[in-house]
MMTF fields as JSON, N, C-alpha, C and O atoms, coordinates in Angstrom:
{
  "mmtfVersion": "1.0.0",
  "mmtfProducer": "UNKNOWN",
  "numBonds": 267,
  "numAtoms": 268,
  "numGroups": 67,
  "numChains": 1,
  "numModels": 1,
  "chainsPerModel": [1],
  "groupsPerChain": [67],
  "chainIdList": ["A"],
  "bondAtomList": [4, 2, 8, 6, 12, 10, 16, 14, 20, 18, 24, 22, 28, 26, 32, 30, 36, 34, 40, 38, 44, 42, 48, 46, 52, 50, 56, 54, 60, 58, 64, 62, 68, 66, 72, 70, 76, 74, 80, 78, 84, 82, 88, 86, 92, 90, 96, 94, 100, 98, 104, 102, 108, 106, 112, 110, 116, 114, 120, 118, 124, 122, 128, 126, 132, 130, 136, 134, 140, 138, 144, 142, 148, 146, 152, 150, 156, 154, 160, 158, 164, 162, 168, 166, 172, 170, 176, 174, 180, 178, 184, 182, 188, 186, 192, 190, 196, 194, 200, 198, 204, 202, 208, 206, 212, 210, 216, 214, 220, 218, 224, 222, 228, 226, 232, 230, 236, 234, 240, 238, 244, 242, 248, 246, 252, 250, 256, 254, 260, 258, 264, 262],
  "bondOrderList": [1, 1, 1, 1, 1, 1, 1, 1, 1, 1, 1, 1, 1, 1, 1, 1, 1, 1, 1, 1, 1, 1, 1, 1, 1, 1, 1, 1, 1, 1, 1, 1, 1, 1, 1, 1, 1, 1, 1, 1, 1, 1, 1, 1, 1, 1, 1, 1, 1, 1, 1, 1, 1, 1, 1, 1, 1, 1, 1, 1, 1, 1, 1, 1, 1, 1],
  "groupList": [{"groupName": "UNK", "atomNameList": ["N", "CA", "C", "O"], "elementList": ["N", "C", "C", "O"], "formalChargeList": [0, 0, 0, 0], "bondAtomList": [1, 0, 2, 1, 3, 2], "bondOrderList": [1, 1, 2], "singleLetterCode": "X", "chemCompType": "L-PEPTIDE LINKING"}],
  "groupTypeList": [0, 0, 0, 0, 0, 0, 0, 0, 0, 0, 0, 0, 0, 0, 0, 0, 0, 0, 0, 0, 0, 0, 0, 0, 0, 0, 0, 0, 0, 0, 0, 0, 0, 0, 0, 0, 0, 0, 0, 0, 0, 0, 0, 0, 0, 0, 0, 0, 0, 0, 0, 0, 0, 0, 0, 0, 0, 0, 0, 0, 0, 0, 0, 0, 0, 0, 0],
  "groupIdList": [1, 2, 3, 4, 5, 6, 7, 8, 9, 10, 11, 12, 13, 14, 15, 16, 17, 18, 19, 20, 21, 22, 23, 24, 25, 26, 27, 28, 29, 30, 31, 32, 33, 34, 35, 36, 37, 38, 39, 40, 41, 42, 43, 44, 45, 46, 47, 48, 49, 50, 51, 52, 53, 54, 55, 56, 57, 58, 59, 60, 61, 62, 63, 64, 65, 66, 67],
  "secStructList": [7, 5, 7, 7, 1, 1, 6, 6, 6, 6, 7, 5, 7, 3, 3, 3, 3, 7, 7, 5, 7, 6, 6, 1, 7, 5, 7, 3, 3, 3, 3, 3, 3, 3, 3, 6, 6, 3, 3, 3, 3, 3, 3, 3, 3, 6, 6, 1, 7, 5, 7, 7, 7, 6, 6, 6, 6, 6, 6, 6, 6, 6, 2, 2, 2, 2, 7],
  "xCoordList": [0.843, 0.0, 0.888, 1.961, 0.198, 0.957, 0.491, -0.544, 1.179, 0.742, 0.383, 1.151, -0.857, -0.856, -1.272, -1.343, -1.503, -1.056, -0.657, -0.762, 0.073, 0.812, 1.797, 2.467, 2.703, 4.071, 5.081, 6.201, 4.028, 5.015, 4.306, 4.43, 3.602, 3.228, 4.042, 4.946, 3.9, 5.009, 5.793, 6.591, 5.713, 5.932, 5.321, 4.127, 5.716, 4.887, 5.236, 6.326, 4.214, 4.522, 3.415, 2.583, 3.411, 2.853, 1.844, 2.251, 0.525, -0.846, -0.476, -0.099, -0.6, -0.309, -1.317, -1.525, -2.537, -3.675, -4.517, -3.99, -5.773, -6.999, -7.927, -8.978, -7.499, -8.498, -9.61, -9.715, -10.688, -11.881, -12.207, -11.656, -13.47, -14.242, -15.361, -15.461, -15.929, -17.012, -18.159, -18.959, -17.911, -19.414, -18.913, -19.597, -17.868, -16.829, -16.643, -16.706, -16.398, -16.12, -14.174, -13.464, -14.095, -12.311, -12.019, -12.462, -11.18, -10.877, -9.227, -8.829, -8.466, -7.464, -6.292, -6.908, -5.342, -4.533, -2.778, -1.945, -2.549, -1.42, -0.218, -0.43, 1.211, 1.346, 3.286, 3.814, 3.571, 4.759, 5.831, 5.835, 6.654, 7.772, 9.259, 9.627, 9.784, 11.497, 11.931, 12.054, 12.008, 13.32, 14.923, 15.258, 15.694, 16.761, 17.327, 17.056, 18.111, 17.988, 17.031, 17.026, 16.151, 14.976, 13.617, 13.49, 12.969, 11.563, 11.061, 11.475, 9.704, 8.362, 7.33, 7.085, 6.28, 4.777, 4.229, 4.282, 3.611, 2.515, 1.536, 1.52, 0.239, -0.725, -1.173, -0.878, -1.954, -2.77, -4.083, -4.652, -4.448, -5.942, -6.116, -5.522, -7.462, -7.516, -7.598, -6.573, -8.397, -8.824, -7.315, -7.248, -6.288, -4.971, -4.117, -3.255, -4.601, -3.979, -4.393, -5.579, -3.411, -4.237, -3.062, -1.868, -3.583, -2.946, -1.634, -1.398, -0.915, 0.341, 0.367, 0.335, 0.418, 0.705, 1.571, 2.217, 1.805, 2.544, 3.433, 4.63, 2.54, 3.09, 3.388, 3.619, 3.292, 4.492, 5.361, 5.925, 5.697, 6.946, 7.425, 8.294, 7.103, 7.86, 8.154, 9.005, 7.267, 7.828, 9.027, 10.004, 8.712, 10.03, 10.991, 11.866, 11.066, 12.877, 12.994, 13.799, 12.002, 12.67, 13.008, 13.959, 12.042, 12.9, 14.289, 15.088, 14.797, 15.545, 16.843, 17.87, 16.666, 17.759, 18.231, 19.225, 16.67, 17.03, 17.643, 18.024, 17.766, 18.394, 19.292, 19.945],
  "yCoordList": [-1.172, 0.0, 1.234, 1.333, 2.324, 3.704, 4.719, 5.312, 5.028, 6.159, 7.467, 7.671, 8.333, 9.384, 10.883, 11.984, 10.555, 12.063, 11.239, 10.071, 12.894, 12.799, 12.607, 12.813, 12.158, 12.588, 11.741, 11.932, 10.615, 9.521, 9.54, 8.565, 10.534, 10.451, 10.122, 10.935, 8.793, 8.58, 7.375, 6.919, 6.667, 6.174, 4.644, 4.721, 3.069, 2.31, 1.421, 1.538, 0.237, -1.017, -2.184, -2.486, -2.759, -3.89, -3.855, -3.696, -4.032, -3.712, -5.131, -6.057, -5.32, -6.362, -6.841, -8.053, -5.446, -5.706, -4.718, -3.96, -4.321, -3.421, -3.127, -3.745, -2.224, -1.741, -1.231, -0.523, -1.733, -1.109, -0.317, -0.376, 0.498, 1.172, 0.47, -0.753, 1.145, 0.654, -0.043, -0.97, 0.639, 0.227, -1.512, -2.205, -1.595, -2.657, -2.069, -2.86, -0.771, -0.026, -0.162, 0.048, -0.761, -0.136, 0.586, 1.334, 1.32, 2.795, 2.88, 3.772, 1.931, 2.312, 1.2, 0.139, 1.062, 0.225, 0.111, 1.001, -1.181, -0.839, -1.66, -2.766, -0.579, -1.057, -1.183, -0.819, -1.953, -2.402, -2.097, -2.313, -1.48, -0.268, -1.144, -1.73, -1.019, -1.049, 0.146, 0.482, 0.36, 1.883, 1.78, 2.177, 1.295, 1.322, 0.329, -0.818, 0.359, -0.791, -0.638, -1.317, 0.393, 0.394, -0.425, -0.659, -0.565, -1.934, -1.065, -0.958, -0.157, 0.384, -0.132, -0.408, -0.395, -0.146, 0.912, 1.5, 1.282, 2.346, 2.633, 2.331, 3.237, 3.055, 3.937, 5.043, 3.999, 5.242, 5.177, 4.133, 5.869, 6.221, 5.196, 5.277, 4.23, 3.917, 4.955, 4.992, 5.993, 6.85, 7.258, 8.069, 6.808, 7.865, 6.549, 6.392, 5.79, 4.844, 4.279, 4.145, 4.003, 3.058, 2.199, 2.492, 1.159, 0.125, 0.316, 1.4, -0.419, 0.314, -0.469, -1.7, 0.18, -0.783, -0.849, 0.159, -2.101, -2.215, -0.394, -0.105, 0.247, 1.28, 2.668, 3.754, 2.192, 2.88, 2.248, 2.707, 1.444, 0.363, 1.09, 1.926, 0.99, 1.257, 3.215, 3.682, 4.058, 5.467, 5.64, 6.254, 4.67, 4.745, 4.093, 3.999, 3.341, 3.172, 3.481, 2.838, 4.957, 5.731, 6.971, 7.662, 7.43, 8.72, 8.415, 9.195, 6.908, 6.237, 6.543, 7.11, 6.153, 6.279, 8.027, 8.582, 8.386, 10.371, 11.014, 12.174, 10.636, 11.145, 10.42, 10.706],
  "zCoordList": [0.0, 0.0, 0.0, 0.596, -0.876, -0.713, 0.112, -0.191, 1.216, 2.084, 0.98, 0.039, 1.186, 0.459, 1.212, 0.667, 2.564, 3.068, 4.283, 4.656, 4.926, 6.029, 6.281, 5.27, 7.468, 7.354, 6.414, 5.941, 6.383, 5.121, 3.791, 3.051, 3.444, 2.584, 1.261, 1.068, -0.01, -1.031, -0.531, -1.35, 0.85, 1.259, 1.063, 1.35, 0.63, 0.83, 1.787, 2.348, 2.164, 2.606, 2.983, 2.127, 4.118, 3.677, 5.076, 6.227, 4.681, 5.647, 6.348, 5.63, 7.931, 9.046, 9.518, 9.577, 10.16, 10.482, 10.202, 9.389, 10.557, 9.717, 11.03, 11.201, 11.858, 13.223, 12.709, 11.708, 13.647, 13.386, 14.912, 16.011, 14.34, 15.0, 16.152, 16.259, 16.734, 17.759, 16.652, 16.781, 15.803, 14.997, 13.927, 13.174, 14.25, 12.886, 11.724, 10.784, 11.386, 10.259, 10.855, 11.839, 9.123, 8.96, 9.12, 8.248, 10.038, 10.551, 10.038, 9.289, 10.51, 10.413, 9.739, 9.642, 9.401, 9.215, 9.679, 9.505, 10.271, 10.848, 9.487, 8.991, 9.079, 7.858, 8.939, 9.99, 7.675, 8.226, 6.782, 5.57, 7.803, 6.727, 7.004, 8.022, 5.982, 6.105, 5.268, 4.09, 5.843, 5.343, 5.864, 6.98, 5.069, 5.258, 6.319, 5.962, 7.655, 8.346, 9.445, 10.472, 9.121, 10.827, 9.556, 8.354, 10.682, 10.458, 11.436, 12.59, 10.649, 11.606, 11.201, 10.027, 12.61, 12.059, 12.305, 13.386, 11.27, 12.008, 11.65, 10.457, 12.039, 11.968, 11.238, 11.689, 9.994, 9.182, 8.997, 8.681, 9.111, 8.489, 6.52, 5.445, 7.172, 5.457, 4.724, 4.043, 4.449, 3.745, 3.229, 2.305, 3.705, 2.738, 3.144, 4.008, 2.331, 1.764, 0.162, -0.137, -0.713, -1.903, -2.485, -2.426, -3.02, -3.691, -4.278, -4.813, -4.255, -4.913, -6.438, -6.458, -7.496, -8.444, -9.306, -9.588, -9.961, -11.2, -11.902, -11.871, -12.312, -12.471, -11.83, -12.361, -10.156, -9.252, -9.619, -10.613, -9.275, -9.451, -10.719, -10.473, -11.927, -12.832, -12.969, -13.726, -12.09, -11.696, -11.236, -11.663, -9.787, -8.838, -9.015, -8.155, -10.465, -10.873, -11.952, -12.626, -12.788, -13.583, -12.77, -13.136, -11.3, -10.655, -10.661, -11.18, -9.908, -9.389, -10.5, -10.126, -11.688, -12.655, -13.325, -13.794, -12.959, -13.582, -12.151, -12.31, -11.163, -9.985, -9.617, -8.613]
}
């Protein structure tokens, strides 16, 4: 999944578990990051999260080669 606001926003990784609300509405998701040699989870709001796909992947290793 791709974080899309907030402080990691651009950021992806991999959803662990999916908290809900009092009512059982998906509220939140706890996602699990490697960045470099630290390993975080942390927790975001679904609403600013979305799928990561095929053609991120192919964005972020043409930024990767023009920088």
């Amino acid at each position: 999944m791709r974080i899309l606001q907030g402080n990691r926003s651009g950021e992806s990784g991999i959803v662990t578990s999916v908290l809900e609300d009092g009512l059982g509405l998906d509220t939140h998701a706890v996602i699990s990051m490697n960045t470099g040699n630290d390993h975080n989870n942390i927790t975001v709001l679904v609403n600013n999260l979305r799928i990561k796909t095929e053609s991120d992947a192919i964005n972020e290793a043409e930024y990767h080669v023009k920088n």
